[in-house]
DRENVOVEX-953505 format. One record per residue: residue in three letters; z, x, y of N, C-alpha, C in turn. Coordinates in pm, whole numbers, padded with zeros to 5 digits, always signed. Atoms other than C-alpha are relative to their C-alpha. Layout:
N
ALAZXYZXYZXY
...
This chain:
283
UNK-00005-00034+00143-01286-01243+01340+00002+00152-00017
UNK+00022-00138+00065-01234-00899+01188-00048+00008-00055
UNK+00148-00069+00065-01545-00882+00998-00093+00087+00128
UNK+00139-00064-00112-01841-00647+01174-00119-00031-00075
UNK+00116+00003+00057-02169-00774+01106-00068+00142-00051
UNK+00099-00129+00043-02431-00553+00977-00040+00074+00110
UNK+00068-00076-00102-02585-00473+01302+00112+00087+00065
UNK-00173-00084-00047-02263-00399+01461-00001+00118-00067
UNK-00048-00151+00033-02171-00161+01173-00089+00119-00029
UNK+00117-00084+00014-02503+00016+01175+00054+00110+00154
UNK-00039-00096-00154-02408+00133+01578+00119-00006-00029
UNK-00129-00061-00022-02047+00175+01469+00015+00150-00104
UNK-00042-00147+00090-02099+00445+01177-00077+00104+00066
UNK+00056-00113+00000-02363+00590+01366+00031+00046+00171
UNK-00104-00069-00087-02131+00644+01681+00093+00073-00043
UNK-00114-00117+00083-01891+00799+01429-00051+00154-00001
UNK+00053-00155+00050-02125+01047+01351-00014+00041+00084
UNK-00001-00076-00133-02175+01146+01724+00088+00063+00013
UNK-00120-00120-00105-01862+01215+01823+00091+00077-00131
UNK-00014-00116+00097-01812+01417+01509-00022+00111-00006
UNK+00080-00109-00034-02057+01623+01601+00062+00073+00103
UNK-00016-00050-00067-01931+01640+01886+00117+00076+00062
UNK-00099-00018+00016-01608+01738+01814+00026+00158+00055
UNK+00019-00161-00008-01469+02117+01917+00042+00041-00161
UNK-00064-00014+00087-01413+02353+01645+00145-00006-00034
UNK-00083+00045+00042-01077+02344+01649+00096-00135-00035
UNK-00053+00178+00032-01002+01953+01657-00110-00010-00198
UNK+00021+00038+00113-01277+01983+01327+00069+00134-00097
UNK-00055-00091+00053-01087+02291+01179+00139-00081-00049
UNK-00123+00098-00019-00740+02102+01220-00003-00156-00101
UNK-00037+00128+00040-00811+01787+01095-00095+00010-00111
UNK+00068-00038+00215-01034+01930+00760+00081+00055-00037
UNK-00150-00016+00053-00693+02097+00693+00048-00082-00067
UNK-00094+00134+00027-00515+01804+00683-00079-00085-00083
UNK+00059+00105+00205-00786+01604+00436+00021+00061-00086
UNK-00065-00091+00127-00755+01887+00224+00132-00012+00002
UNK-00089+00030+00035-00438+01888+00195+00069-00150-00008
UNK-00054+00121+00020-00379+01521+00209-00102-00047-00167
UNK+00049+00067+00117-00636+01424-00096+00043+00155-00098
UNK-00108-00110+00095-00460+01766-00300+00134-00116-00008
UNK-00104+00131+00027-00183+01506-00279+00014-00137-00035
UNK+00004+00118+00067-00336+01212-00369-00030+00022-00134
UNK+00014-00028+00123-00462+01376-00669+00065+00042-00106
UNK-00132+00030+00052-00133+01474-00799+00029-00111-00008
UNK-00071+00209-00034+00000+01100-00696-00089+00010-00150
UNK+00068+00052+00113-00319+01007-00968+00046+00082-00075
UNK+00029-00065+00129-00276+01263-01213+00162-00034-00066
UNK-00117+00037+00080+00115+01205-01245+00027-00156-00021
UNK-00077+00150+00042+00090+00827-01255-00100+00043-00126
UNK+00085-00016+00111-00181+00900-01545+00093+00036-00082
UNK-00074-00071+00057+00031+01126-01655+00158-00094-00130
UNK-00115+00073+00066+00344+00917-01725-00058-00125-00019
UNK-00004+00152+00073+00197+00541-01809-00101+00063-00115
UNK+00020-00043+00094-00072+00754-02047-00136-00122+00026
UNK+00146+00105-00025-00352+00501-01868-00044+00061+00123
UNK+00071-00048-00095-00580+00701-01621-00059-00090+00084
UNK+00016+00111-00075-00707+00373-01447+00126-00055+00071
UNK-00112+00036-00090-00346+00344-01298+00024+00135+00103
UNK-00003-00105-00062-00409+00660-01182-00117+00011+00151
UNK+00153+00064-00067-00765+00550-01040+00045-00101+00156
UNK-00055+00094-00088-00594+00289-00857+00080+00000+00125
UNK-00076-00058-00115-00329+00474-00632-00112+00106+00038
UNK+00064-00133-00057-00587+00779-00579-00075+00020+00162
UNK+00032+00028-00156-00751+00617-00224+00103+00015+00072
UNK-00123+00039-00086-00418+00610-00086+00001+00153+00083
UNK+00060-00133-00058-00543+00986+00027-00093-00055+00107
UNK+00098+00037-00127-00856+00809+00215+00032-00065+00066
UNK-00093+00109-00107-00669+00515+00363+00054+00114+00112
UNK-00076-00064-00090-00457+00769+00518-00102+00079+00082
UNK+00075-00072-00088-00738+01014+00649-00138-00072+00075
UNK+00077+00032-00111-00938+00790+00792+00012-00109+00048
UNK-00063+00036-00068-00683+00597+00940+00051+00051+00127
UNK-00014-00086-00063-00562+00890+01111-00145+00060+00084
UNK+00068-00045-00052-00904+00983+01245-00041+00102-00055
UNK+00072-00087+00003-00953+01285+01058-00165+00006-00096
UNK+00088-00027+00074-01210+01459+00894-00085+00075-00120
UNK+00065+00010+00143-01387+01427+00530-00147+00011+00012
UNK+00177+00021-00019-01715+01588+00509-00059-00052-00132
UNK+00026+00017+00056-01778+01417+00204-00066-00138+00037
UNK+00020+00073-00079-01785+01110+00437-00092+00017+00135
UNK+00078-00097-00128-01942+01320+00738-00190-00035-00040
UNK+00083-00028+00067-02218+01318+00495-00058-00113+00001
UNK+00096+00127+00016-02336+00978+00527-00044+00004+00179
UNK-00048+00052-00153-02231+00941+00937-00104+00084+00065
UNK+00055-00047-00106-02353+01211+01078-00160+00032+00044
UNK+00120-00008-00035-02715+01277+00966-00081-00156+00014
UNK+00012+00114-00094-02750+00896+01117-00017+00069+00103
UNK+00002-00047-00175-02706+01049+01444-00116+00084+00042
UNK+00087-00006-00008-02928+01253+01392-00107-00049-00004
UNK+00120+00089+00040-03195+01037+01260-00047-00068+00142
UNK-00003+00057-00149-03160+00864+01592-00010+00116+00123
UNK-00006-00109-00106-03136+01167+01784+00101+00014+00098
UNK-00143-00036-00160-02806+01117+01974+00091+00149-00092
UNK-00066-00162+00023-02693+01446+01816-00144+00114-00089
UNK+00136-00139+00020-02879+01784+01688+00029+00015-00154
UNK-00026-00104+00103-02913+01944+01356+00083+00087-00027
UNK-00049-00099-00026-02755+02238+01455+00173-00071+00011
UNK-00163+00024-00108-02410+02037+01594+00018-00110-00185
UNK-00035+00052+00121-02430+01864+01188+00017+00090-00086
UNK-00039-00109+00079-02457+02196+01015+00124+00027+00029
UNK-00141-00054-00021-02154+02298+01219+00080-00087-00040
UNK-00074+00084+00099-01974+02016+01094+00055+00012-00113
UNK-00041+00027+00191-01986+02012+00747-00018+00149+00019
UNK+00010-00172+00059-01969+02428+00747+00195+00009+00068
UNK-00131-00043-00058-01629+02419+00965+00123-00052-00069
UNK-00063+00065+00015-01522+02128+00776+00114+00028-00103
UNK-00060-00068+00145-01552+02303+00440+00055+00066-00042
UNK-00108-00085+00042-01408+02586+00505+00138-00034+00031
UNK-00127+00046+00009-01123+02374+00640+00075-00057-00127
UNK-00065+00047+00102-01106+02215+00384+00034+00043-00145
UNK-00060-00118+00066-01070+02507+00157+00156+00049+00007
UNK-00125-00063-00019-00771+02614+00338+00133-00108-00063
UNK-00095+00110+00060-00592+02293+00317+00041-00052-00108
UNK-00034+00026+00137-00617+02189-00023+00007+00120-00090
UNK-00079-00140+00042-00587+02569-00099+00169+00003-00029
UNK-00137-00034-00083-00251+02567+00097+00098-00056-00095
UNK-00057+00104+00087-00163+02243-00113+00023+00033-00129
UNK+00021-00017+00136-00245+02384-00437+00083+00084-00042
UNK-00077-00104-00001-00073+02693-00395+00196-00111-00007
UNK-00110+00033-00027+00230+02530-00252+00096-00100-00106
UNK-00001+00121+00094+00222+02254-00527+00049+00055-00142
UNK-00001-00112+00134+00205+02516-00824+00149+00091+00017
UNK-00103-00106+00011+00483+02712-00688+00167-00117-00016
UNK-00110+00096+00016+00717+02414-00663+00009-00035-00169
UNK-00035+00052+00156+00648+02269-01022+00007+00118-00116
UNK-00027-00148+00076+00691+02611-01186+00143+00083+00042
UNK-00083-00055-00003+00963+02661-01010+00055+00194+00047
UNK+00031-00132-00042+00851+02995-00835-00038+00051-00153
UNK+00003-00076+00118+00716+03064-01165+00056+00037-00091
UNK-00138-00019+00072+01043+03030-01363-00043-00082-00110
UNK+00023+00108+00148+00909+02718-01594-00133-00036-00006
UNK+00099+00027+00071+00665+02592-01756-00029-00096-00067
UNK-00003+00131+00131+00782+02254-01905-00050-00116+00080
UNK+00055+00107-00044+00634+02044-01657-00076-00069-00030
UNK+00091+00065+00018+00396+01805-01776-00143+00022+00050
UNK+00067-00031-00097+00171+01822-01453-00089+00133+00006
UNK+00033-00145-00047+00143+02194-01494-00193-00024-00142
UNK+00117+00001+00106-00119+02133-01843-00046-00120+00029
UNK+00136+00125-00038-00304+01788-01704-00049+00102+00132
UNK+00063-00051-00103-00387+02007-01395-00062+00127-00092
UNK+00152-00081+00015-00539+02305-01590-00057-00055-00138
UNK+00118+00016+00079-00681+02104-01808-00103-00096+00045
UNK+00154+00059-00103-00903+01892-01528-00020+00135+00046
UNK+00120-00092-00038-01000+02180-01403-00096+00062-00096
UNK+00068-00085+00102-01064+02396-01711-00149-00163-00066
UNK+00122+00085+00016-01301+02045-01798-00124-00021+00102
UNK+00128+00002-00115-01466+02044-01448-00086+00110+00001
UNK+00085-00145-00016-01592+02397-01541-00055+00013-00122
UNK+00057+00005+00163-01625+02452-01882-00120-00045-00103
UNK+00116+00123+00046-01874+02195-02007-00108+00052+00055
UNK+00135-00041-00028-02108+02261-01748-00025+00151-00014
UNK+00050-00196+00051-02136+02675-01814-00064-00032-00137
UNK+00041+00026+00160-02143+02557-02172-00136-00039-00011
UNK+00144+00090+00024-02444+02357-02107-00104+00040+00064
UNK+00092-00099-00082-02607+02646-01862-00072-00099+00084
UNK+00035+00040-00109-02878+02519-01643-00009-00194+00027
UNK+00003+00156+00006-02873+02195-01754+00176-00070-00006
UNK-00123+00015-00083-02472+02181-01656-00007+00017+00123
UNK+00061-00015-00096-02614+02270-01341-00002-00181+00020
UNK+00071+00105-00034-02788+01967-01337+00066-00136-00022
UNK-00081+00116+00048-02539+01749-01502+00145-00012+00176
UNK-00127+00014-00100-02260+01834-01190-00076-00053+00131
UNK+00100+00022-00189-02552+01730-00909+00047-00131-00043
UNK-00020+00145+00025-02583+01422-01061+00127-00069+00012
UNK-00132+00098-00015-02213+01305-01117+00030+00037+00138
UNK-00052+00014-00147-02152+01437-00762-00092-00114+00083
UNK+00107+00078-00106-02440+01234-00625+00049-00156-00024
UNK-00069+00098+00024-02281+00932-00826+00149-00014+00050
UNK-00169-00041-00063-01902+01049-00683-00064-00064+00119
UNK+00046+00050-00140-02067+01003-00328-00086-00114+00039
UNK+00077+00094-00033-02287+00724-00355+00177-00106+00015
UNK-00151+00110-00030-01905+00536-00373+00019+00018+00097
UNK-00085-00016-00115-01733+00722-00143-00044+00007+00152
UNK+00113+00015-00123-02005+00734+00090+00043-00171+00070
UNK+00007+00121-00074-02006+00330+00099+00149-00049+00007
UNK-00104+00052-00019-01618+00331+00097+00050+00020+00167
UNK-00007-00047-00100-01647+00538+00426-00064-00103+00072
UNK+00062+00101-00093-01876+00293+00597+00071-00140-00039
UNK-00151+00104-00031-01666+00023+00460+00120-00001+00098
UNK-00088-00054-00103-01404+00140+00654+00006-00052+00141
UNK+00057+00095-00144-01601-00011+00973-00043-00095-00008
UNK-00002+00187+00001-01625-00342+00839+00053-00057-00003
UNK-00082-00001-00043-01349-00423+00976+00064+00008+00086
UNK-00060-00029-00140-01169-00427+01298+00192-00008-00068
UNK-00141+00026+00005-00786-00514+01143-00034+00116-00113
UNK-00045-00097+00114-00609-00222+00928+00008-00051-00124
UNK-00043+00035+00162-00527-00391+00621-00166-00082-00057
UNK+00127-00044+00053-00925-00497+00590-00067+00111-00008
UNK+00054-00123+00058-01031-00163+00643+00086+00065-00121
UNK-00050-00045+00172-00811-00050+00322-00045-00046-00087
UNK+00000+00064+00073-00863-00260+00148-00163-00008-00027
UNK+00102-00014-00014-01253-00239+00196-00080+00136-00053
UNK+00054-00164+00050-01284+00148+00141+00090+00035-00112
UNK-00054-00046+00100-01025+00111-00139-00038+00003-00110
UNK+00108+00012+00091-01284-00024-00370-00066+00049-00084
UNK+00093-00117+00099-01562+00207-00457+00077+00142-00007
UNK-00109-00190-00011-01315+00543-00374+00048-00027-00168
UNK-00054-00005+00157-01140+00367-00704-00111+00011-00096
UNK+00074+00030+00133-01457+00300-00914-00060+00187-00006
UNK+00014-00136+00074-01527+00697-00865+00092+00105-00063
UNK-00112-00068+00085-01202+00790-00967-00018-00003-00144
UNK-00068+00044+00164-01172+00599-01267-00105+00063-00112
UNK+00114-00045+00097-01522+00693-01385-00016+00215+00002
UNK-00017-00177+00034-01445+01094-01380-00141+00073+00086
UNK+00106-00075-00077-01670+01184-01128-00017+00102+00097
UNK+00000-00092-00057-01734+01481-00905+00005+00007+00164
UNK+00009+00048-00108-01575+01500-00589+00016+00149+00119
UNK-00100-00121-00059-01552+01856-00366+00058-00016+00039
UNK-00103-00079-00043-01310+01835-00181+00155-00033-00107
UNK-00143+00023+00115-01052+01680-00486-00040+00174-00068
UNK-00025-00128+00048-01174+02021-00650+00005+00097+00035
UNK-00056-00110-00095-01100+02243-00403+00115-00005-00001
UNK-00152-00012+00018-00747+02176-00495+00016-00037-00140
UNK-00043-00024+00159-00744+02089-00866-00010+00108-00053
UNK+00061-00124+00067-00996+02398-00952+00108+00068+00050
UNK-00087-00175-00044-00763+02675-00768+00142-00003-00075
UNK-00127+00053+00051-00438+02476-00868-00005+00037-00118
UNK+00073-00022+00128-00572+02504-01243-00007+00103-00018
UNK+00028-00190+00011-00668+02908-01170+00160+00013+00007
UNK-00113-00094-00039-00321+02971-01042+00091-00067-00093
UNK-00077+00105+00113-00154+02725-01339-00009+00066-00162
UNK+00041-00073+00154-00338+02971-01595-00100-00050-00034
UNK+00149-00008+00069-00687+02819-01659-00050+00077-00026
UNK+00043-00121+00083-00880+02991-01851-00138-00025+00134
UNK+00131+00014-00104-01170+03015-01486-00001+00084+00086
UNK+00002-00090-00070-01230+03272-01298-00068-00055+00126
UNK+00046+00029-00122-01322+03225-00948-00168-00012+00049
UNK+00111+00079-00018-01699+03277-00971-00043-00092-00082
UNK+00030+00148+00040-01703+03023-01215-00023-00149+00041
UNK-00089+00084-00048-01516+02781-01007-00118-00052+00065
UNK+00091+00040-00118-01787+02813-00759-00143-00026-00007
UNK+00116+00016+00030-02120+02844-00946-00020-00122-00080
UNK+00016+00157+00126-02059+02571-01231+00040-00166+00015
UNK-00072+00084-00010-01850+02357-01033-00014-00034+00192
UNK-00031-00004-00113-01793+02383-00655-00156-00003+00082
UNK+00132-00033-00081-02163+02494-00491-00102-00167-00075
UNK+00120+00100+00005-02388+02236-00691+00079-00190+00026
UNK-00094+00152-00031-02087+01934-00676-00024-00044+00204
UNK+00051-00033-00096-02148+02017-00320-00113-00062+00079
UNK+00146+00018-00052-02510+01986-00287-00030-00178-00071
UNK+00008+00151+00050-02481+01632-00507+00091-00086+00130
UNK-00027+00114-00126-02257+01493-00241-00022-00041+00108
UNK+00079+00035-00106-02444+01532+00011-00145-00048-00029
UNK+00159+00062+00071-02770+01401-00187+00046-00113-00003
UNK-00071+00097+00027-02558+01141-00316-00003-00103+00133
UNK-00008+00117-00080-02447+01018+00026-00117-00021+00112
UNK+00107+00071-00011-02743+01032+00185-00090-00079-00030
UNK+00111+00045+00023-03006+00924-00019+00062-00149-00067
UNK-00030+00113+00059-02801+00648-00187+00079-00107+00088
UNK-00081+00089-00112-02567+00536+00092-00055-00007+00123
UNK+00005-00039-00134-02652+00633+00462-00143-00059-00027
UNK+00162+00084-00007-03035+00576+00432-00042-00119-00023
UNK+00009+00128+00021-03072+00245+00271+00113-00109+00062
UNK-00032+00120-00118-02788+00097+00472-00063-00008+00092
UNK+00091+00006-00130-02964+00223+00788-00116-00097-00018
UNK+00109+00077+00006-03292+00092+00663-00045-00145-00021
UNK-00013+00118+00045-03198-00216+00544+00070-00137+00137
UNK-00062+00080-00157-03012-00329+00873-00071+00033+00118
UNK+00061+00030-00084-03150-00137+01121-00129-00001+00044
UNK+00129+00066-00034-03447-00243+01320-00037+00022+00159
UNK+00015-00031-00135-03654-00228+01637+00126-00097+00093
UNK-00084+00108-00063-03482-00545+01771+00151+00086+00053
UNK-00101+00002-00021-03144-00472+01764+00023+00164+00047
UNK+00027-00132-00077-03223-00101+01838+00033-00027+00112
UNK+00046+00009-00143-03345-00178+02171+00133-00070+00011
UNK-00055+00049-00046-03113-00449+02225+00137+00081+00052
UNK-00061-00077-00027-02829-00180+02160+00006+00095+00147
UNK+00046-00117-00109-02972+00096+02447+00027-00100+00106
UNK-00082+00021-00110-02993-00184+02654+00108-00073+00087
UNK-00118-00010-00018-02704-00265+02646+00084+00109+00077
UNK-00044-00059+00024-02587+00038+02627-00032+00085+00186
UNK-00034+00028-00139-02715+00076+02994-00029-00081+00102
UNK-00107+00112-00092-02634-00183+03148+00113+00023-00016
UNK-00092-00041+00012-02327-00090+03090+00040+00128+00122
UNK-00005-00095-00076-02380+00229+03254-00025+00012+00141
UNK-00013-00004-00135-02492+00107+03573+00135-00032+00072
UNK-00120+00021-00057-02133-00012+03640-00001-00055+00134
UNK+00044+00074-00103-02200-00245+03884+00131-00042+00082
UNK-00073+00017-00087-01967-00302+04203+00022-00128-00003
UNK-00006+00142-00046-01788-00642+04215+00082+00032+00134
UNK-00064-00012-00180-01690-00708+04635+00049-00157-00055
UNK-00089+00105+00046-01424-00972+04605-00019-00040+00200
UNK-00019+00064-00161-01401-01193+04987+00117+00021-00009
């Protein structure tokens, strides 16, 4: 069967998060590129099907078609990282130190990439800056100019309003990521992590790395946002919610809820036995 029990996917997300960790920087440099710039492209995909049916829930609906792809491909989403890896820790098959580097190498990858995208994206539908009648060009700065705006407006308590919807953004995408490994066949894992990824679309919720390519896209489109805006009202505390988010709401209570001494142990020893690799002598 291609289902994974619970126990199973308890030691399969929290082998993910090992060899995440254990990744070099440039395999996690490389492939936080490429999420950034692959969900900068799903978020166009959503914003122009929104755009033209004039129903943002059809927009909601294609917008995973970004995560399908990146974590099909193997790479890496520290928005996802964020549930996986401080598992590993928790357990101790990786360090602190080798999870900070993670999510710090990831982010600034993933700066570049959905930078790269945003840029590259803006200069095409403008036409090197020649037009202006695109549609696309005013739904993009006007999600951003809303992802910023509001909360300044509302000072510390916009602050407090962007933790929260990020912590609600990631409590989805968190369990769409471990979805993902409940599953052994491709078309259940899509279909599994396509789920909650949609229910935080549709509900307008806060995701960094989608605004690491709307917000800049939006600056360089003419929002009315200046760059430390981008990052104090919007970017730094969305941030600190998704990683609250997918810990405390996803990663911890699956762990706790599945795993156990039992199947602990049983895991290890397994895990060597295995390792003695025992000689079969054939007559």
């Amino acid at each position: 069967m291609s289902y994974v029990e619970p126990d199973r996917l308890i030691h399969d997300i929290i082998h993910s998060g090992v060899d995440k960790s254990n990744l070099t920087v440039k395999q996690m440099f490389v492939r936080g590129t490429l999420s950034g710039a692959i969900l900068g492209a799903a978020t166009t995909v959503a914003l122009t099907a929104a755009t033209q049916t004039g129903l943002p829930i059809v927009g909601a609906v294609l917008f995973p078609v970004g995560f399908a792809i990146i974590l099909l491909l193997g790479l890496e989403l520290v928005t996802g990282s964020f549930a996986l890896i401080p598992l590993a820790v928790i357990e101790g098959r990786t360090s602190l130190a080798k999870c900070v580097k993670n999510f710090t190498v990831v982010i600034l990858a993933h700066l570049v990439g959905a930078g790269l995208y945003a840029a590259l994206y803006a200069f095409a539908i403008t036409y090197a800056g020649t037009e202006s009648t695109d549609p696309m060009i005013q739904a993009i700065i006007d999600m951003a100019e809303h992802k910023v705006l509001p909360y300044e407006a509302a000072g510390a308590a916009g602050i407090l309003v962007a933790i929260v919807k990020a912590m609600l953004c990631n409590w989805m995408v968190a369990i769409g990521t471990i979805m993902f490994y409940i599953s052994k066949s491709t078309a259940g894992k899509i279909v599994a992590m396509w789920l909650p990824v949609t229910i935080f679309f549709s509900l307008g919720l806060e995701h960094a790395v989608v605004n690491m390519f709307v917000i800049p896209a939006g600056i360089i489109l003419g929002a009315d946002i200046s760059l430390g805006e981008w990052w104090l009202w919007n970017q730094a505390p969305v941030l600190l919610g998704n990683l609250l988010g997918a810990v405390l709401f996803t990663a911890l209570p699956v762990y706790f809820s599945h795993r156990t001494k039992v199947n602990r142990a049983a895991e290890f020893e397994s895990a060597a036995y295995a390792a003695e690799e025992p000689v079969l002598v054939r007559s």
